[in-house]
C-alpha positions in Angstrom: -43.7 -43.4 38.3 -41.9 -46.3 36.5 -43.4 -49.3 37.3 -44.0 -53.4 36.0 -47.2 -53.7 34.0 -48.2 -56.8 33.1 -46.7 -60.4 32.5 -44.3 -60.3 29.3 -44.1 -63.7 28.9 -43.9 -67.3 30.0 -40.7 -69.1 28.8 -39.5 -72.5 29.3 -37.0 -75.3 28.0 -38.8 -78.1 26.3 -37.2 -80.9 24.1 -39.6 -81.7 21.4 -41.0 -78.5 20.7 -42.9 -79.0 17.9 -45.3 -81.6 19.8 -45.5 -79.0 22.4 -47.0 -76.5 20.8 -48.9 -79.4 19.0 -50.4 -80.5 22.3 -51.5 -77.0 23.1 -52.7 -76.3 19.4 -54.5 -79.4 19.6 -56.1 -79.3 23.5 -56.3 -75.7 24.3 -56.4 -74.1 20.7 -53.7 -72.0 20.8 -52.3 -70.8 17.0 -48.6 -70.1 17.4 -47.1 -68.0 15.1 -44.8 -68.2 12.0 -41.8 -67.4 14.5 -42.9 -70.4 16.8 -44.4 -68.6 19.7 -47.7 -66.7 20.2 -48.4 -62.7 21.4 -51.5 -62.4 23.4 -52.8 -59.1 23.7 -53.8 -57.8 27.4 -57.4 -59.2 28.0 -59.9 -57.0 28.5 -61.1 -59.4 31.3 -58.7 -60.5 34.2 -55.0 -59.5 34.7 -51.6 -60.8 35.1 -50.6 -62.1 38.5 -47.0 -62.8 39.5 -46.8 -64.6 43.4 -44.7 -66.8 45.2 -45.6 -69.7 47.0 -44.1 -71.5 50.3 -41.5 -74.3 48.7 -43.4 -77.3 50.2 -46.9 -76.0 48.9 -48.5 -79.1 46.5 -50.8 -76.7 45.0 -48.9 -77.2 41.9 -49.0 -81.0 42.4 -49.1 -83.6 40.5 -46.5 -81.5 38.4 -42.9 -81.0 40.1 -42.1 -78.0 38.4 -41.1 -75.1 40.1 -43.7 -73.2 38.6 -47.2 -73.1 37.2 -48.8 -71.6 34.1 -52.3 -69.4 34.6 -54.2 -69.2 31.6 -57.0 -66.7 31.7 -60.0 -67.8 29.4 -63.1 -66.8 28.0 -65.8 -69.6 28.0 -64.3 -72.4 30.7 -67.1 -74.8 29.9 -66.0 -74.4 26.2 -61.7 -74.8 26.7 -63.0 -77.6 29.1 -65.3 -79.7 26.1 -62.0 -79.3 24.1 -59.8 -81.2 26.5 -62.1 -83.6 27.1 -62.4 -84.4 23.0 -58.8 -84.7 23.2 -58.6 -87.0 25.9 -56.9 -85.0 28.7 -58.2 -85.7 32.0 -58.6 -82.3 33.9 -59.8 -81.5 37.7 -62.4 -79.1 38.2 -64.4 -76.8 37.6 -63.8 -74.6 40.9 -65.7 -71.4 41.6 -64.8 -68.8 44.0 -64.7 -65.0 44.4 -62.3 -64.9 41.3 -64.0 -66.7 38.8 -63.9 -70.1 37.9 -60.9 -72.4 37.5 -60.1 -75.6 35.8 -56.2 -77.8 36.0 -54.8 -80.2 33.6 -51.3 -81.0 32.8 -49.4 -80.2 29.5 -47.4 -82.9 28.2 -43.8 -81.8 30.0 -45.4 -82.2 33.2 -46.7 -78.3 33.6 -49.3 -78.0 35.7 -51.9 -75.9 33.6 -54.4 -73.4 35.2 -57.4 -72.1 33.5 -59.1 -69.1 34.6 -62.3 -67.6 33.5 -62.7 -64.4 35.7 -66.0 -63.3 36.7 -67.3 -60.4 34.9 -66.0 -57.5 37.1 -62.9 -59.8 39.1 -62.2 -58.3 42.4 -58.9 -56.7 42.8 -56.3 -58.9 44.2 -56.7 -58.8 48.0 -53.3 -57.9 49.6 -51.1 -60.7 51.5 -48.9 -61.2 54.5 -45.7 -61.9 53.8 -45.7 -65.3 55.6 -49.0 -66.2 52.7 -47.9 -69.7 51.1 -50.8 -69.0 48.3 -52.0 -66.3 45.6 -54.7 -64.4 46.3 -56.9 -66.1 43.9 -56.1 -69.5 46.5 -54.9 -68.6 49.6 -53.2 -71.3 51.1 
């Protein structure tokens, strides 16, 4: 059967793109590539998770985007100690079920989720229709 396998990207309009991908060179150490993007290969840890949420939810607050960005990572303590050396405040660390999770904003006003999943993450537990939250916070 045909079917969607994964997340194939994250794309968004940003005016100053080179201090973008500065900013997440610099707090998140991400290396973009030649072509001004970067390819991450599936993790072997985690998986990609596409879910709506209500339109009044402020789980993506303080940002006012319409979206959020989930960032699955391997050491959270580690990604964490390079956001505090570059001065971004953060809120967190959170454990649950899932993992652990961590939130800062990038510098267009993205609110930035970081995920460290737990050795064996659960599966993603299924949802009601009327669910204002992912599975990972139900809400």
């Amino acid at each position: 059967m045909a079917r969607i396998v994964g997340i194939g990207g994250v794309f968004m309009k940003v005016a100053d793109a080179d201090s973008w991908r500065a900013w997440y060179a610099q707090v998140l150490g991400v290396g973009f590539d030649d072509w001004g993007g970067v390819a991450f290969p599936h993790p072997d840890i985690g998986y990609g998770v596409l879910s709506p949420f209500a339109p009044d939810t402020d789980y993506f607050a303080p940002s006012t985007a319409p979206f959020m960005l989930n960032l699955i990572v391997d050491d959270l303590d580690g990604v964490l100690a390079r956001v505090r050396a570059a001065g971004v405040p953060w809120t967190g660390p959170e454990d649950n079920d899932y993992g652990r999770f961590a939130w800062l904003m990038d510098p267009i006003g993205l609110k930035v989720e970081l995920w460290q999943p737990p050795p064996a993450a659960p599966a993603p537990a299924p949802q009601a229709e009327t669910a204002t939250g992912s599975f990972l916070h139900p809400g």
